[in-house]
Backbone as a ProteinNet text record, in pm:
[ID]
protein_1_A
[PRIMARY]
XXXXXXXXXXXXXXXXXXXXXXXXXXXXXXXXXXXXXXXXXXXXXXXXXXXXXXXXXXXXXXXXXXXXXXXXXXXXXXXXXXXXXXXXXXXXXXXXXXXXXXXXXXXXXXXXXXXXXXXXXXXXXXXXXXXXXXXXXXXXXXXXXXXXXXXXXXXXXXXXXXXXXXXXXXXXXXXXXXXXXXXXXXXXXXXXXXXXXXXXXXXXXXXXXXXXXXXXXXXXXXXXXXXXX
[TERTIARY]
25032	24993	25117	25107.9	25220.6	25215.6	25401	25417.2	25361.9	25317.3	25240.9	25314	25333.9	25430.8	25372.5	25391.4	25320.9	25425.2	25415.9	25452.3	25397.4	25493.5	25411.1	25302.8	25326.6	25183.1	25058.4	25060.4	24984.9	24925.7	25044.2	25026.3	24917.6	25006	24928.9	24750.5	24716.3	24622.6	24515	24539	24522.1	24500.5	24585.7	24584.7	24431.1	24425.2	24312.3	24161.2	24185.5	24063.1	24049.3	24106.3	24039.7	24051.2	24069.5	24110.6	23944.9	23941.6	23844.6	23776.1	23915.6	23838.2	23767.4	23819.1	23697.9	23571.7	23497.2	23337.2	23263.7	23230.6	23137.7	23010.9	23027.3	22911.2	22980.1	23039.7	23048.6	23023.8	23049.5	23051.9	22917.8	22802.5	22699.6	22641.5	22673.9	22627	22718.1	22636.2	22686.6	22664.1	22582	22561.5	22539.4	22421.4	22349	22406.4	22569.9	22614.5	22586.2	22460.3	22423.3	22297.9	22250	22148.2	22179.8	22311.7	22379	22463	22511	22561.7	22400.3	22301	22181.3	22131.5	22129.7	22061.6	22162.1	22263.8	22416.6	22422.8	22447.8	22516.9	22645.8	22686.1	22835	22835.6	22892.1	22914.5	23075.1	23173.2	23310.4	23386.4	23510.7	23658.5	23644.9	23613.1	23637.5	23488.9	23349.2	23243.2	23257.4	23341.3	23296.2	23435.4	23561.6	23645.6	23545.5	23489.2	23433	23300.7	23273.4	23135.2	23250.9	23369.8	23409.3	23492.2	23577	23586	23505.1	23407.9	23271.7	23236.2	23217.8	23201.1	23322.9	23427.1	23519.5	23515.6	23486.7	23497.9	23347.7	23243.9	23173.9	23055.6	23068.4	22975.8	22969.6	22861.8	22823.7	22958.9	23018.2	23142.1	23240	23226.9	23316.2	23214.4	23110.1	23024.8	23087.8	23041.9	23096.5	23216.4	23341.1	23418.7	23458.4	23405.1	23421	23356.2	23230.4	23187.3	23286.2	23334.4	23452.7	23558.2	23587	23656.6	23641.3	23504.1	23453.3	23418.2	23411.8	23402.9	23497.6	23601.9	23745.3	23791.2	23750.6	23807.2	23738.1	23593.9	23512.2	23559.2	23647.6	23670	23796.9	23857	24033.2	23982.6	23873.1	23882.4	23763.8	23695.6	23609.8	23479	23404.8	23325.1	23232.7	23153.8	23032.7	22925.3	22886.5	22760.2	22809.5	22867.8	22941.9	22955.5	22997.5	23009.4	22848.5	22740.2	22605.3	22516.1	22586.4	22515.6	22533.3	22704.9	22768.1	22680.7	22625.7	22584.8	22461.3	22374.8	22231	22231.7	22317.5	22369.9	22399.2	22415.1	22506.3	22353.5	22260.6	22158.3	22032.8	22064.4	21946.7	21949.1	22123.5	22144	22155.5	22104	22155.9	21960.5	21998.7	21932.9	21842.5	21867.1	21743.4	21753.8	21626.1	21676	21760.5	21794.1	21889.3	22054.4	22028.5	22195.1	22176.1	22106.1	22058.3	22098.5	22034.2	22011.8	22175.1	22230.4	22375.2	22475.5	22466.4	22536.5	22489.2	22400.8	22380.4	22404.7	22411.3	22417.1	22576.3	22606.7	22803	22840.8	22811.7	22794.1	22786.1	22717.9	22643.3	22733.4	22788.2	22878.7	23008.6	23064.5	23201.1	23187.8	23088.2	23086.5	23091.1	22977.7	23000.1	23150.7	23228.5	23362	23415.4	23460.1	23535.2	23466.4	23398.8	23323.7	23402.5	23415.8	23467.9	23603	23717.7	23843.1	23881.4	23782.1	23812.1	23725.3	23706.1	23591.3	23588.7	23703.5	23702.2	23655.4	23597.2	23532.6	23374.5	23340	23217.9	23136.9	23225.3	23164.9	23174.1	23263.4	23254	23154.7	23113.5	22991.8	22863.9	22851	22701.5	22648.1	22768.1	22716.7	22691.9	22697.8	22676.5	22533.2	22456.3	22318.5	22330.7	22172.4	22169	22052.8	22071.3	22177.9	22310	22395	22564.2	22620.8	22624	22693.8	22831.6	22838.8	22988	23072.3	23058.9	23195.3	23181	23099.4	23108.7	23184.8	23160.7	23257.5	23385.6	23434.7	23521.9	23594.4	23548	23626.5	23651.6	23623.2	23554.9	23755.4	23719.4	23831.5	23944.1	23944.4	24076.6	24142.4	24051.9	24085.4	24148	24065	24113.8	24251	24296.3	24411.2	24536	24452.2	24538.3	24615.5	24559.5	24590.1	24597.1	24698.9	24696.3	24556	24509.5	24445.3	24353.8	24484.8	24515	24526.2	24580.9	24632	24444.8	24408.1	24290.7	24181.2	24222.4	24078.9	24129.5	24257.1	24311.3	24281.4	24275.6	24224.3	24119.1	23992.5	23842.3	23841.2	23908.5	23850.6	23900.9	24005.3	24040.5	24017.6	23962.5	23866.7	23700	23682.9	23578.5	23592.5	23694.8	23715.8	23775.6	23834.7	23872	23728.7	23619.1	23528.9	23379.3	23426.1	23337.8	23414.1	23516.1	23577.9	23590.7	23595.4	23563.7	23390.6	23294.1	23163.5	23173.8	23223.6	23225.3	23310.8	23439.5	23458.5	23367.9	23285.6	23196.9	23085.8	23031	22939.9	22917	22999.8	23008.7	23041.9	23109.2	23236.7	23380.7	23482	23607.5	23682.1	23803.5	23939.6	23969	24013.7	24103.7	24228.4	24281.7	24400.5	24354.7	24227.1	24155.9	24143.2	24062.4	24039.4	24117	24250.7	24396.4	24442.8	24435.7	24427.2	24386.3	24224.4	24140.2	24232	24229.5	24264.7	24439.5	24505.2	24636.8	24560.8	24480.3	24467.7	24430.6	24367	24279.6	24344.1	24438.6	24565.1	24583.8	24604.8	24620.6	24470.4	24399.8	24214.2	24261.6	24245.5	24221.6	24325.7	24469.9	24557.2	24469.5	24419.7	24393.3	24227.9	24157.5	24076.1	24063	24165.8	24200.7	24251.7	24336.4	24350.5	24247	24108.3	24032.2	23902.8	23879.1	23803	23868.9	23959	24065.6	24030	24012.5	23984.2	23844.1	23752.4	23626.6	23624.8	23465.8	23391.4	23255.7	23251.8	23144.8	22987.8	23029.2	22914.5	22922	23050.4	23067.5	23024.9	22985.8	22940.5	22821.7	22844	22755.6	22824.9	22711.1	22745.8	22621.3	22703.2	22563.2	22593.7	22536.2	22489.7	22363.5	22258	22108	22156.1	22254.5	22272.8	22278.7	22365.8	22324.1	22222.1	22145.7	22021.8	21963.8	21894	21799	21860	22011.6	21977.2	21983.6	22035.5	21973.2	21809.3	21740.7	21594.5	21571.5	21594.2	21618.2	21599	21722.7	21757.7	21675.9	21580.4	21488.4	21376.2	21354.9	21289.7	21328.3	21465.3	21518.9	21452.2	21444.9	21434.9	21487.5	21626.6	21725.1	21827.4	21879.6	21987.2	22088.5	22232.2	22341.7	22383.9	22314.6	22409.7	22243.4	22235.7	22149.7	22082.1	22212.2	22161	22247
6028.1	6139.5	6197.3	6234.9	6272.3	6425.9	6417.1	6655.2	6708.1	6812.1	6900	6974.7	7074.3	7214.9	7345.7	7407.6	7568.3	7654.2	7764.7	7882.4	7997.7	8073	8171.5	8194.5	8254.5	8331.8	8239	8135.7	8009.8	7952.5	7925	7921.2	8021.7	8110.8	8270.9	8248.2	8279.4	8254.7	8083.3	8002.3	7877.1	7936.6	7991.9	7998.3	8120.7	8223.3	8294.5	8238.5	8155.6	8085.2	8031.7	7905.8	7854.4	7894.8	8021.5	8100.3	8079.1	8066.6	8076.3	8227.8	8294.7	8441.8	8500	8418.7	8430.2	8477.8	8620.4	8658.1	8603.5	8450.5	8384.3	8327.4	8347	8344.7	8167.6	8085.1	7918.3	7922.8	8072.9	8024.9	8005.7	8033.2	8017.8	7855.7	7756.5	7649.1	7545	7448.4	7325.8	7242.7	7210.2	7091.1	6958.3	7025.3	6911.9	6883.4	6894.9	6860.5	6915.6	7030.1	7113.2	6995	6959.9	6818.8	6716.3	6636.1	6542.2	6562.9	6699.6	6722	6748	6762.2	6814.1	6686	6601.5	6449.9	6352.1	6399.3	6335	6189.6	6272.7	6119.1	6159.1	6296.3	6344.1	6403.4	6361.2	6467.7	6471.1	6385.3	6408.6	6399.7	6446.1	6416.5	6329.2	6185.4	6059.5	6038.5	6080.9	6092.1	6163.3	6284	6342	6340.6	6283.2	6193.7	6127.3	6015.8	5918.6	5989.6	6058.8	6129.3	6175.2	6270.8	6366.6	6264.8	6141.8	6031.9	5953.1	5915.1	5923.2	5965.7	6103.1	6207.7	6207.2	6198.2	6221.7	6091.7	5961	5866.7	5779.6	5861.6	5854.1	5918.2	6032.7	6179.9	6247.6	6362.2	6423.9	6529	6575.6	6675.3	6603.8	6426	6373.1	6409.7	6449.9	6484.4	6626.8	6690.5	6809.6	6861.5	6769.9	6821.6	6783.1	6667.3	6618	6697	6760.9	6849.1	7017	7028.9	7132.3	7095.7	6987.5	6978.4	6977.2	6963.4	6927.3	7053.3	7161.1	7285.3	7362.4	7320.1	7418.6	7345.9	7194	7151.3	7208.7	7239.1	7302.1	7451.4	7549.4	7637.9	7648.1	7548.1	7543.5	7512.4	7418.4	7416.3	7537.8	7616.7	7685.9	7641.1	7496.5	7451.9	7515.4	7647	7633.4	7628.1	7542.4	7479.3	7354.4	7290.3	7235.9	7236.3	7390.1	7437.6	7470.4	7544.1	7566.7	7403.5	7316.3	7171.7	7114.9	7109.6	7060.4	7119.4	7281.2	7388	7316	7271.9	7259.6	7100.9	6994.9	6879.1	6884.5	6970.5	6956.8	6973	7117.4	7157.4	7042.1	6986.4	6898.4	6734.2	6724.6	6615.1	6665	6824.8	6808.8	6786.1	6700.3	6634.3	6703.4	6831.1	6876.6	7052.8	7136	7266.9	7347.4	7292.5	7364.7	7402.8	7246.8	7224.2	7237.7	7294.1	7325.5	7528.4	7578.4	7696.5	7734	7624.4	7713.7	7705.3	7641.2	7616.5	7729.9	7722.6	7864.8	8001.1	8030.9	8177.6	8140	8046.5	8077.3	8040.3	8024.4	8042.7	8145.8	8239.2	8409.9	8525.5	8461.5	8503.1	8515.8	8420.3	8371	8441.9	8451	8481.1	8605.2	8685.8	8869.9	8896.5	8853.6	8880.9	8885	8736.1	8704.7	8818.8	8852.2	8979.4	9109	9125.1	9264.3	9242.7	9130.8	9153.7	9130	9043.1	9008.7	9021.1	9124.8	9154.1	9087.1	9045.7	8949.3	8828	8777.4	8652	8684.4	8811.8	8794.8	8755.9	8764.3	8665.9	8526.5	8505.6	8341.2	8317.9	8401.1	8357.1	8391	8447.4	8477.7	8370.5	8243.3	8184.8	8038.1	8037.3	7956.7	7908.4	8059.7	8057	8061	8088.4	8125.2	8060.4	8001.5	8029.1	7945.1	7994.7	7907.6	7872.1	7720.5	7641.4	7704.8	7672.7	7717.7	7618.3	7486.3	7431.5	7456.3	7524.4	7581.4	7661	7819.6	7942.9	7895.5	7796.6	7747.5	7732.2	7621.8	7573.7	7666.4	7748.7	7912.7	8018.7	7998.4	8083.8	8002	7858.1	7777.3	7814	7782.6	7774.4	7904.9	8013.8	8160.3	8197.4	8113.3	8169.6	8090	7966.3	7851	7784	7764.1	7664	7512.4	7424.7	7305	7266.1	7208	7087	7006.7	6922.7	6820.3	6958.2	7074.5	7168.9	7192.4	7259.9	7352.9	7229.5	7092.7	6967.4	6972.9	6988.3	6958.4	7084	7177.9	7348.4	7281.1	7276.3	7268.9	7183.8	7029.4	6966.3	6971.3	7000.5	7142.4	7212.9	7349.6	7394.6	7376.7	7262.2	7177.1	7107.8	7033.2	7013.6	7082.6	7169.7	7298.5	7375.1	7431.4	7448.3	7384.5	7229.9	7100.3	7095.4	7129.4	7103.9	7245.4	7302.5	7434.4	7448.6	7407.1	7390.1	7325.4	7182.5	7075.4	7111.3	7200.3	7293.4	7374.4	7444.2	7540.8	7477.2	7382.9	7330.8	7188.8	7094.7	7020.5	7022.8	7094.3	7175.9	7102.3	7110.2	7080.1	7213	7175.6	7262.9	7256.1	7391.9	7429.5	7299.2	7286.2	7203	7051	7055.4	6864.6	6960.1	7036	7035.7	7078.5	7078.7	7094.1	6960.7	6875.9	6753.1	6638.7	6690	6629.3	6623.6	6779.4	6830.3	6746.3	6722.7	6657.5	6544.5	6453.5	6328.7	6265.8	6403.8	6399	6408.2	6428.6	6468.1	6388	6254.1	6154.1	6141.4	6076.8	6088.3	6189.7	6261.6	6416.9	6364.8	6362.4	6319.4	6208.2	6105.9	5989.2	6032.7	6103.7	6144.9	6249.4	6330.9	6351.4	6274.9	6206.3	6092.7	5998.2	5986	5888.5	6031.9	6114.4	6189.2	6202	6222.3	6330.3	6224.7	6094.8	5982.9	5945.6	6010.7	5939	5973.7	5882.7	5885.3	5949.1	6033	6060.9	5965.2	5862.6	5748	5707.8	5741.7	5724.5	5794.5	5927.1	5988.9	5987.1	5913.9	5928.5	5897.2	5927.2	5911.1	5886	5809.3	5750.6	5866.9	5980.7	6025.1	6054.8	5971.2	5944.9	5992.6	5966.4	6047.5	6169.3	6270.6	6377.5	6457.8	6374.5	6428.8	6437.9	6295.9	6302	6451.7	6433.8	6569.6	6683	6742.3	6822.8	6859.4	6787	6762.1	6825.8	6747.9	6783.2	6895.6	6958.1	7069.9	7203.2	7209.7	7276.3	7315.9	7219.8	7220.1	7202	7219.9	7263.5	7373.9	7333	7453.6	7595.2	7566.6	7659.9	7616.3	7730	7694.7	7836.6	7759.6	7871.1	7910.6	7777.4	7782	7759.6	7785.3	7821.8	7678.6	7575	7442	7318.7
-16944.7	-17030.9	-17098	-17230.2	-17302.8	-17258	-17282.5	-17227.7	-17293.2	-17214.1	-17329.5	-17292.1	-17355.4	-17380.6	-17411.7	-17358.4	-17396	-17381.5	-17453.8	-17471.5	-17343	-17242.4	-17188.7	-17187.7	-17317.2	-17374	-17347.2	-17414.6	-17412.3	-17270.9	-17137.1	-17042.5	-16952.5	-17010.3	-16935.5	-16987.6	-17111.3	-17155.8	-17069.3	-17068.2	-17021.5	-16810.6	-16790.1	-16689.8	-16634.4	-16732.1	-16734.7	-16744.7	-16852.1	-16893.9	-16775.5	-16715.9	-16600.5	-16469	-16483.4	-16352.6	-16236	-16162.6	-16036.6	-16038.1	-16113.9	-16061.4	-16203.5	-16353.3	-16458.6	-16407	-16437.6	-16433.7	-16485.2	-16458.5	-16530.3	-16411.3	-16287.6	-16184	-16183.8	-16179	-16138.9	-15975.3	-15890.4	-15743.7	-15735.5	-15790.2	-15755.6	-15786	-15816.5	-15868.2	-15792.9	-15752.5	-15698.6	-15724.6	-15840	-15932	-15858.2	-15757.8	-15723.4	-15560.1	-15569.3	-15465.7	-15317.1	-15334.9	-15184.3	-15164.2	-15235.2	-15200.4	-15125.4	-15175.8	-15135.3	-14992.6	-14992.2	-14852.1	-14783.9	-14769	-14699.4	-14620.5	-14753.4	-14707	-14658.9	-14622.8	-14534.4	-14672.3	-14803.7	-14902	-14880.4	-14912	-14907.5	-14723.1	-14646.9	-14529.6	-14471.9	-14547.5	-14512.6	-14634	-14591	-14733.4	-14834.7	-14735	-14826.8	-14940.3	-14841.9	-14936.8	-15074.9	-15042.2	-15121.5	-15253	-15194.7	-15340.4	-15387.9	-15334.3	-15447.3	-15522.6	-15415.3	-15575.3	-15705.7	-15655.1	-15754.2	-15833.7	-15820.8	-15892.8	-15981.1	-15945.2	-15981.5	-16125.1	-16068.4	-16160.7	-16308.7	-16292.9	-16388	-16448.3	-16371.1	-16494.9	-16553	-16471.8	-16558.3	-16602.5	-16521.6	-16494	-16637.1	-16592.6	-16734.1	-16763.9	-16675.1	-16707.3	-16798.3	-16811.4	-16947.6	-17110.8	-17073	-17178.2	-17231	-17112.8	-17161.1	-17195.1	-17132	-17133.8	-17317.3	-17349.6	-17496.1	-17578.8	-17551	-17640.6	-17634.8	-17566.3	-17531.9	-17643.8	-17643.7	-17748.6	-17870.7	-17906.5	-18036.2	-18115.7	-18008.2	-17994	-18074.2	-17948.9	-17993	-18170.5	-18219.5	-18316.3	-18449.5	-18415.7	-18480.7	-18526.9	-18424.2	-18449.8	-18577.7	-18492.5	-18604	-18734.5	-18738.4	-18905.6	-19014.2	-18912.8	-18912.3	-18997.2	-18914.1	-18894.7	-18829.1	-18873.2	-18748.8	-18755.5	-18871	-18884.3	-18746	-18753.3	-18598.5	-18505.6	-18512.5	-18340.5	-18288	-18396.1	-18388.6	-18302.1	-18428.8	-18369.1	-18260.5	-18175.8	-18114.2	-17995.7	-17990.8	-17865.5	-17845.3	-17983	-17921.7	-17839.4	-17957.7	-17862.9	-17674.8	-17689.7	-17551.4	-17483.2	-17501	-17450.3	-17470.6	-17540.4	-17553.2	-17426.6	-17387.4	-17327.8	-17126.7	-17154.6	-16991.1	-16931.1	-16822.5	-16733.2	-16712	-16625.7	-16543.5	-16598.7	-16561.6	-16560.6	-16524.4	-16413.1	-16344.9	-16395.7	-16418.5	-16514.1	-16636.2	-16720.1	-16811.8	-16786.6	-16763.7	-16681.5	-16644	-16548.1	-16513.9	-16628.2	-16758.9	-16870	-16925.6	-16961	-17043.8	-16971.1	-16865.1	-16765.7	-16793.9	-16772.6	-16751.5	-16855.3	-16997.9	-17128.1	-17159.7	-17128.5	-17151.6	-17182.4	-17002.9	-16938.3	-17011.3	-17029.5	-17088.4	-17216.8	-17332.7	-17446.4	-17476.4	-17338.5	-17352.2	-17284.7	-17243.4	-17181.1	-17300.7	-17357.9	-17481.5	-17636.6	-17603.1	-17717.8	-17685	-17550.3	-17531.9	-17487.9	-17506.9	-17456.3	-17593.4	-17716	-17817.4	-17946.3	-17981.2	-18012.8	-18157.7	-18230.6	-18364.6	-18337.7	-18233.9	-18179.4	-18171.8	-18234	-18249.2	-18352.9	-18476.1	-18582.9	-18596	-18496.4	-18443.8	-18350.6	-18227.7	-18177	-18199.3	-18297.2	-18382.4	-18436.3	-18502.7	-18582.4	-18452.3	-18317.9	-18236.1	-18205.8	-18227.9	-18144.5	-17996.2	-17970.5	-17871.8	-17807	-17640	-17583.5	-17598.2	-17500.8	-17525.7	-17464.8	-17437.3	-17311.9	-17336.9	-17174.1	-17131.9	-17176.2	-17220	-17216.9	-17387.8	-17470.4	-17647.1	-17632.2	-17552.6	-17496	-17430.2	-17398.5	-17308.1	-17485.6	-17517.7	-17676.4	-17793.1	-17812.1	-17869.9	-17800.4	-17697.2	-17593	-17681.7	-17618.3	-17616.4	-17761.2	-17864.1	-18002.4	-18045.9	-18009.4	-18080.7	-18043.7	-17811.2	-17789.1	-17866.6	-17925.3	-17997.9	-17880.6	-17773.8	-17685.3	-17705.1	-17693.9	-17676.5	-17591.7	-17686.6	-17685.1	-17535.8	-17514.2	-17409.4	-17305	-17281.3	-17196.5	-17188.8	-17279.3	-17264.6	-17173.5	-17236.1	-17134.9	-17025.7	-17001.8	-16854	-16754.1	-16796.1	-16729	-16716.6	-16823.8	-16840.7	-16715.1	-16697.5	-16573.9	-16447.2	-16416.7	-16273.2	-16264.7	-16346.7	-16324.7	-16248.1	-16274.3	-16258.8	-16119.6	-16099.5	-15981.7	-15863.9	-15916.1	-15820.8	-15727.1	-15837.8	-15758.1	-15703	-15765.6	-15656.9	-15536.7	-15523.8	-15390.8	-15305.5	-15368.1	-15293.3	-15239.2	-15325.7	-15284.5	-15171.6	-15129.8	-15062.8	-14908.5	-14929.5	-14798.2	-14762.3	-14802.5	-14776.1	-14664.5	-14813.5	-14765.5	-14634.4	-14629.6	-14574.5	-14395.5	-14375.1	-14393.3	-14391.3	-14481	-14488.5	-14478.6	-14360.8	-14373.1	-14550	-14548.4	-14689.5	-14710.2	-14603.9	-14640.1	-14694.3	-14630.2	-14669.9	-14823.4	-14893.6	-14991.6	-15112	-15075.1	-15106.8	-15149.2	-15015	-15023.3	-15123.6	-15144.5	-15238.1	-15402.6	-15433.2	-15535.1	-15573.6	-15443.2	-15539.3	-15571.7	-15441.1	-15502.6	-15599.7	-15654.9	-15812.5	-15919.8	-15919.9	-16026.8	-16127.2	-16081.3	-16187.9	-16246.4	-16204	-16260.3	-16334.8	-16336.2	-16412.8	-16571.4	-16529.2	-16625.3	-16724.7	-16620.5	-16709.5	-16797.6	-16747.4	-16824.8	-16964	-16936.1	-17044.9	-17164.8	-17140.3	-17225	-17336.4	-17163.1	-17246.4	-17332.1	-17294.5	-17361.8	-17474.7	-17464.8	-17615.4	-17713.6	-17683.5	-17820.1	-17810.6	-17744.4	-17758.7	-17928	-17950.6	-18105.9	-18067	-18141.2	-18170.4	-18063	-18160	-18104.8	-17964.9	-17921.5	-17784.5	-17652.6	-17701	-17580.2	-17528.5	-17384.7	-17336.8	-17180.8	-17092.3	-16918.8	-16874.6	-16706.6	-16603.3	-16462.7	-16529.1	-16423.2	-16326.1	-16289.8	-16283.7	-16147.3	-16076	-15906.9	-15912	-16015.2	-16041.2	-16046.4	-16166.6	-16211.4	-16141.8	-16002.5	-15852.7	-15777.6	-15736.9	-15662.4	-15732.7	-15876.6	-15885.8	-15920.3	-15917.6	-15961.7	-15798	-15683.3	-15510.3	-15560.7	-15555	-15542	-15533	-15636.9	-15636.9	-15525.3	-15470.2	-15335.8	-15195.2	-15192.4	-15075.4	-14973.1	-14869.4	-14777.4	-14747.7	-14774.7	-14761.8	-14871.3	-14957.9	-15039	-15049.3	-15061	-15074.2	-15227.8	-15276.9	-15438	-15554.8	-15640.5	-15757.9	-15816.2	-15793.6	-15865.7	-15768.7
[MASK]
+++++++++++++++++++++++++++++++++++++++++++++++++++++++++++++++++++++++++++++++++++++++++++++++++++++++++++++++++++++++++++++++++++++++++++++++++++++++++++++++++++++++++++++++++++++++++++++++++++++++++++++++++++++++++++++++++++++

């Protein structure tokens, strides 16, 4: 992966956006993965690398994370007949309700924050519609703080894997230090996915996530649940 370079400011900003402690409700969602730990698919460390490997090279979060970008590119050239299309795209390709449902709530979320810390971002998200995936508000953020790029996909998917693995201690149960663990080993994946998203085409997006989709479809009829989806 080529350096990317930021400015403080830039950093600082980048570092907010994908902060854990962002008010956007993500602790509530496990994207399927409280299914998979229930029915013992995920029940240790190593299960649950290869789902989250899995996931990054060929899961729906490379969807999103590409429409995140298409997002933020939409903003720089102030495309938003674009960014409008790119939002309903995204809503039209997720799987089940649920994941449908937690995109738009942490979409909602992200957009009334960014309204009131930034309130000249509201004639940019008027013209989005409604409702508004989070990884549109994610690209929306990146663009206005004028964040790199490659920086803002690389937050978007540690972010992402930061709290699948935090779900996966909770839930499974893993020591903090295994899910410490997880998170370096993911480092490169992460690097190398950025890479391959940053050049998808258009025509190119798409993912096999059908394991997803079964447990969050599960999900719904659980007996007992800690997390929303």
């Amino acid at each position: 992966m080529d350096t990317i370079t930021l400015t403080d400011h830039h950093l600082l900003c980048l570092l907010q956006l994908a902060s854990p402690a962002l008010p956007v409700g993500a602790y509530s969602y496990s994207e399927g993965l409280e299914t998979l730990v229930e029915n013992s698919t995920i029940d240790n460390q190593a299960a649950l690398q290869h789902w989250l490997k899995a996931e990054l090279r060929y899961g729906a979060i490379r969807l999103e994370a590409a429409v995140m970008v298409r997002a933020f590119q939409s903003v720089k050239v102030g495309d938003f007949k674009a960014l409008s299309y790119w939002n309903m795209w995204l809503s039209a390709v997720r799987e089940t309700e649920e994941l449908r449902a937690s995109s738009w709530q942490m979409g909602r979320s992200l957009i009334r924050l960014l309204a009131e810390l930034q309130p000249q971002l509201v004639a940019i998200v008027n013209t989005v519609g409604h409702p508004c995936n989070y990884a549109i508000a994610f690209g929306i953020a990146a663009a206005h703080w004028d964040i790199n790029i490659k920086a803002a996909l690389l937050g978007y998917l540690h972010s992402w894997a930061s709290h699948m693995v935090t779900v996966g201690v909770k839930l499974i149960p893993l020591g903090q230090t295994a899910g410490q663990q997880l998170l370096l080993e993911l480092q490169e994946l992460l690097s190398d996915a950025v890479e391959e998203i940053i050049e998808l085409e258009d025509e190119d997006l798409s993912c096999c996530s059908w394991g997803l989709s079964l447990a969050s479809m599960r999900h719904e009829t659980l007996y007992t649940r800690l997390f929303r989806s």
